[in-house]
N, C-alpha and C positions, 0 to 999 in steps of 0.2 A: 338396688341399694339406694337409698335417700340422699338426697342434697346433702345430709347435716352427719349422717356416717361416713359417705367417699372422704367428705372434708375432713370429717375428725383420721381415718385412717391414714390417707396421706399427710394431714400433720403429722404426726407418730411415727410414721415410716420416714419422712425428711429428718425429724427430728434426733431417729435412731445413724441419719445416716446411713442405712443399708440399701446397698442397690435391689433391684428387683429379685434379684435372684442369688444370694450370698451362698456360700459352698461350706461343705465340712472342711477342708483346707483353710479356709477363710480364717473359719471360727476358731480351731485348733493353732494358728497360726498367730490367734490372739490370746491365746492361753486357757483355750477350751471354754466351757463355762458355756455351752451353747442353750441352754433352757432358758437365762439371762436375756438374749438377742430374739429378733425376730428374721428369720431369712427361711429362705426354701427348703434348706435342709433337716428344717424341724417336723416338718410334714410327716417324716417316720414316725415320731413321738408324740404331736400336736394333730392330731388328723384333722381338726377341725380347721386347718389354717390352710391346706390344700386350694381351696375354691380362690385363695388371696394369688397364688403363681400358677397360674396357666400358659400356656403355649412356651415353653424352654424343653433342653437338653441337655445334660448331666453325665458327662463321662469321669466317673473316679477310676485311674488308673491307678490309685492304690498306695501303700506304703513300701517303703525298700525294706525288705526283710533276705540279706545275705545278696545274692548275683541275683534275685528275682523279685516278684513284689505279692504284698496280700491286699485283701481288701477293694478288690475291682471288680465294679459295678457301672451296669448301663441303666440309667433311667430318664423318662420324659414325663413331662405333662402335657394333656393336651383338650382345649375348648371344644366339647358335642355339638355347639353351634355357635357362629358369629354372635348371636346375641346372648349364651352361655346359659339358658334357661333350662339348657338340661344338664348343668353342671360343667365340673371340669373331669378328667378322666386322668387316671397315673397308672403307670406300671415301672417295677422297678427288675432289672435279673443281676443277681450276683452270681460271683467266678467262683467261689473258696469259701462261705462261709457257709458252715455246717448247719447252722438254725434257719437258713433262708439262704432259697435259690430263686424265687420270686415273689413279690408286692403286688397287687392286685386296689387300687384305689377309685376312691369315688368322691368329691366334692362340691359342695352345693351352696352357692349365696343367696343370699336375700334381703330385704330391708331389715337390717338393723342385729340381723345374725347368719351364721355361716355353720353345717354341719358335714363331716365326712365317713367313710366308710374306711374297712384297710380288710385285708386277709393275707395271711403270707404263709408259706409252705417251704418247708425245708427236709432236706435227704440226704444223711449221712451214712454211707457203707465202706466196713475198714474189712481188708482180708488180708490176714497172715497164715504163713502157712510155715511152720518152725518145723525143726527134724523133732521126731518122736525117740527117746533110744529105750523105750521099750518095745514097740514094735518093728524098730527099724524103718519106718518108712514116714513123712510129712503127712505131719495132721494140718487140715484145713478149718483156721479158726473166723470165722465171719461177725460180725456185728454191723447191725440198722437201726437206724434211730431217724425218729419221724416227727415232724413237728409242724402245730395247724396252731393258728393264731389269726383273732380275730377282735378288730380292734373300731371303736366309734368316738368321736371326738363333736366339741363342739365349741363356736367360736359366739359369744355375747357382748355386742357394743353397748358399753353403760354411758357414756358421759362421750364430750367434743373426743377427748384426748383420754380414755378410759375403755380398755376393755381385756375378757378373760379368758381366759382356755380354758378348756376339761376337758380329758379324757381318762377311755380306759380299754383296758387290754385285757382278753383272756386267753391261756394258751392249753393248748391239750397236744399231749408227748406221748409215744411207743416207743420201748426201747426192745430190742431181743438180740440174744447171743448165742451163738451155734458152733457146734464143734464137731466134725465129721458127721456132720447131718442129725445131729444130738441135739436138743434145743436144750441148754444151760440153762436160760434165765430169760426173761419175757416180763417186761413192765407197762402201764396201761395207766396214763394219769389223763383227768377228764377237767379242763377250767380250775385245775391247782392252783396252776401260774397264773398270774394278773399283775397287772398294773394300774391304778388309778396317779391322774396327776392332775393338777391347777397350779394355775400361774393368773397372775394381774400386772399388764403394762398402765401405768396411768405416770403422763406427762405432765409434770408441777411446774414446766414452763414452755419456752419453747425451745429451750437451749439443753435441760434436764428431762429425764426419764427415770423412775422408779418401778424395780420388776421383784415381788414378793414370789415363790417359787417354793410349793410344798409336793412332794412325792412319798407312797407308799407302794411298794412291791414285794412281790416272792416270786421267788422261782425255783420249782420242786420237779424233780427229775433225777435218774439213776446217773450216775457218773463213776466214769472208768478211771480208776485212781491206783497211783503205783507209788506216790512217796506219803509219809504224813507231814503237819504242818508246816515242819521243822525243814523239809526233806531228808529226811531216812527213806534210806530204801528198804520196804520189807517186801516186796512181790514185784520179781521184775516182770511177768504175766498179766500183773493187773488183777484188783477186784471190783467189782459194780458195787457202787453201796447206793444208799438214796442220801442226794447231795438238798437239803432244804435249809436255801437262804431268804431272809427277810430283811428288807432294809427301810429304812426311813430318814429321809432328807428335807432338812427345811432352809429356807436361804433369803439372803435377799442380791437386788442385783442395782446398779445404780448405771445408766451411760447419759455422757454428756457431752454436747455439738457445740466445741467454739464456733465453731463454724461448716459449711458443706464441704471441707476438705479435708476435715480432720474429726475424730472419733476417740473416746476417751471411757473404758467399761472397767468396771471393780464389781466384785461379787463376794460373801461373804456364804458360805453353807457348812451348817452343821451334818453330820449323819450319823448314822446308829444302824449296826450288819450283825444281824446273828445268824451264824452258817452252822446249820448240825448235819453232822456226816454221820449215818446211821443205818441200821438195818443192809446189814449184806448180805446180796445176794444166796441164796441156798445153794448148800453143795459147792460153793467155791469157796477158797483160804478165806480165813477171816480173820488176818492178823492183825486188823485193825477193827475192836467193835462199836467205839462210836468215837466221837472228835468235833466238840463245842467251841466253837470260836467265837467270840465277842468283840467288837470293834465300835469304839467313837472316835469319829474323826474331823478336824476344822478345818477348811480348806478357804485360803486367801487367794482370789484371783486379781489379776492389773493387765491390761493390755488395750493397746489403743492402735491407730492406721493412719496415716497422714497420706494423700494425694500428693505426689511431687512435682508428675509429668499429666498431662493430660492421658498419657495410657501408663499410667507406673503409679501404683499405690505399695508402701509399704510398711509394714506389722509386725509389733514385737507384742512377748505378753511372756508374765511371768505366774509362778504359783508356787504355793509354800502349804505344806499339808501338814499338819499334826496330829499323831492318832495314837491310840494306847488300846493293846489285847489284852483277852482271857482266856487263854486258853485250857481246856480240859480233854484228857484223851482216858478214854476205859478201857479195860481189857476184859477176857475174863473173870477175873478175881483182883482187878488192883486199878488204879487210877491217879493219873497225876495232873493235879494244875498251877499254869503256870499265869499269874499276873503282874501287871505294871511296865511288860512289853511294849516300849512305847517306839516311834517311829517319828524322825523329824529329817523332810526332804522338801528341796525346791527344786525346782528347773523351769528353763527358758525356753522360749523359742522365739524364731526367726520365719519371718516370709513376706512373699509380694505379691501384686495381682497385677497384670499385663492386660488392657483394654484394648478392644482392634473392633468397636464398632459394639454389634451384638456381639461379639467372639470374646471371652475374658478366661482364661489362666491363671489358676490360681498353684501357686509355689511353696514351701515348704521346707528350707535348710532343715538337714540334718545337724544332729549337735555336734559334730566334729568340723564342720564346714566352715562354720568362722574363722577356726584357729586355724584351720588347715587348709581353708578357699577350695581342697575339693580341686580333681584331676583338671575340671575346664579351668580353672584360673592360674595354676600352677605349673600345666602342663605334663605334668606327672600322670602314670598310666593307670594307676589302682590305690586301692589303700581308704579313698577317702570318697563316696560318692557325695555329690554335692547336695542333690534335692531327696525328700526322705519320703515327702506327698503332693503329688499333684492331682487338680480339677480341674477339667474343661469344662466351661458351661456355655448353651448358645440359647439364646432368647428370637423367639422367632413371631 
């Protein structure tokens, strides 16, 4: 990489204030909005930005969901060679998430631009086995669902303090469903699913940072559905319909550095989601025959991080969303829709980042925690857990 890109990147990255390796915890912990930021955990999304965090470690232990947690994942990156000219290498393995059990990456610098590679692989298999009382005996109900995704990205330094992303993503889905060795229903989508994205950091001083942030996706695949919109229950069994959503996101993002200790992000995004539920599966109930939903939504982000202690930073960040549906549901022979659905919600969060050298913890209050400080502060046994998400991460 050149004298005149290292410089301009490390401006930009001082400028954003983000340490080497920022955490989904982090970002979330400032009120989400992470396409906005530049940090290690965009590397899912951004592939081309890989070759920028090399040599760290990434353990998400996840979110609290009830006495347990979701969302836990081990991932590294790591330099093919001291001088990194054969790139940087990532692998990611997740616990619980049904679309990906592992990341597979590739990253590559050079003068003046950076590109990466991604694949992921995901295995989902559900078995119930419910009483039958026309036979009298447990029928055994199976379903698999398989998902290959592969993804290229690329990273272009325009200017000192200026430069872009783009990627894109294409995924291919099996779906099949089985019932005492019956094969019900069997789906097969080939490069449906995609993602294309861009984004532009360019820093208009050296205290200011502006991030324009456009997205286009779908994602088309069978879905096993038991309520409509509303939640009505019509099939407590479940029918496979084909679930095809497209959305479109445009945004802008703005962070700015009083100084190295403190961090200051606002983000403004439009978007626009049309979800059509359709086509169900043959030979299964079809009490629902299609379901067009429509959504435009404005989402206001704010959150910012102040360093207090040399190992103690901490993060609030707020957001405010407003969005209006269309809904339409058909039947057989009739059909109803409903408009002007609208939806107006805010919420906050809270968290901190613990520094111990390379070793940094990243934190995550639950929304009951303030008000209620949560069993460690209180001393009280249950009721209220205090942390909702935490990150490890270690730079090596």
């Amino acid at each position: 990489m050149s004298r005149r890109a290292t410089a301009a990147l490390t401006a930009l990255l001082l400028l954003l204030a983000l340490p080497a390796a920022a955490t989904s915890t982090r970002v979330l912990s400032m009120g989400g909005g992470g396409d906005y930021l530049e940090d290690a955990d965009n590397v899912q999304r951004w592939f081309g930005s890989l070759a920028t965090y090399p040599d760290l470690m990434l353990l998400e232990l996840g979110e609290a969901f009830g006495s347990s947690a979701t969302g836990q994942a081990l991932g590294a990156h790591l330099s093919l060679d001291p001088a990194r000219r054969f790139g940087v290498a990532g692998v990611w393995i997740y616990d619980d998430d049904p679309r990906q059990d592992v990341r597979l990456m590739w990253g590559l610098k050079r003068d003046g631009w950076q590109a990466g590679l991604q694949a992921r692989f995901g295995n989902e298999v559900r078995i119930a086995t419910p009483y039958d009382y026309l036979t009298g005996h447990d029928s055994v109900h199976e379903a698999e669902a398989w998902t290959w995704s592969l993804g290229t990205g690329a990273r272009l330094d325009l200017a000192p303090r200026t430069w872009m992303d783009v990627a894109y993503e294409g995924t291919m889905t099996r779906v099949q469903a089985i019932e005492d060795a019956v094969v019900l229903f069997s789906d097969r989508r080939s490069l449906d699913s995609f993602a294309l994205r861009w984004r532009l950091f360019h820093g208009l001083g050296e205290r200011l940072a502006l991030v324009p942030c456009v997205t286009w996706e779908r994602d088309l695949r069978p879905e096993l559905v038991y309520t409509d919109w509303f939640g009505s229950v019509r099939d407590y069994d479940g029918t496979y319909y084909l679930d095809d959503a497209r959305s479109f996101s445009a945004g802008l993002g703005l962070s700015l550095l009083p100084d190295p200790d403190r961090m200051l992000q606002a983000s403004l995004t439009w978007s626009r989601v049309e979800s059509r539920l359709t086509d169900p599966a043959s030979g299964l109930d079809t009490w629902l025959q299609r379901q067009d939903v429509e959504t435009d939504a404005l989402c206001f982000r704010l959150g910012g991080e102040m360093r207090v202690l040399h190992w103690l930073t901490v993060r609030a960040g707020v957001w405010k969303t407003m969005s209006e549906n269309v809904i339409t549901r058909y039947g057989a022979d009739w059909w109803n829709r409903y408009s002007g659905i609208g939806r107006d919600e805010m919420d906050a969060s809270l968290g901190c980042g613990l520094h111990f050298g390379d070793i940094d913890a990243d934190l995550m209050l639950t929304d009951a925690a303030p008000f209620r400080a949560g069993g460690l502060l209180t001393g009280t046994t249950g009721g209220s857990e205090l942390w909702s998400r935490i990150t490890l991460q270690v730079v090596f």
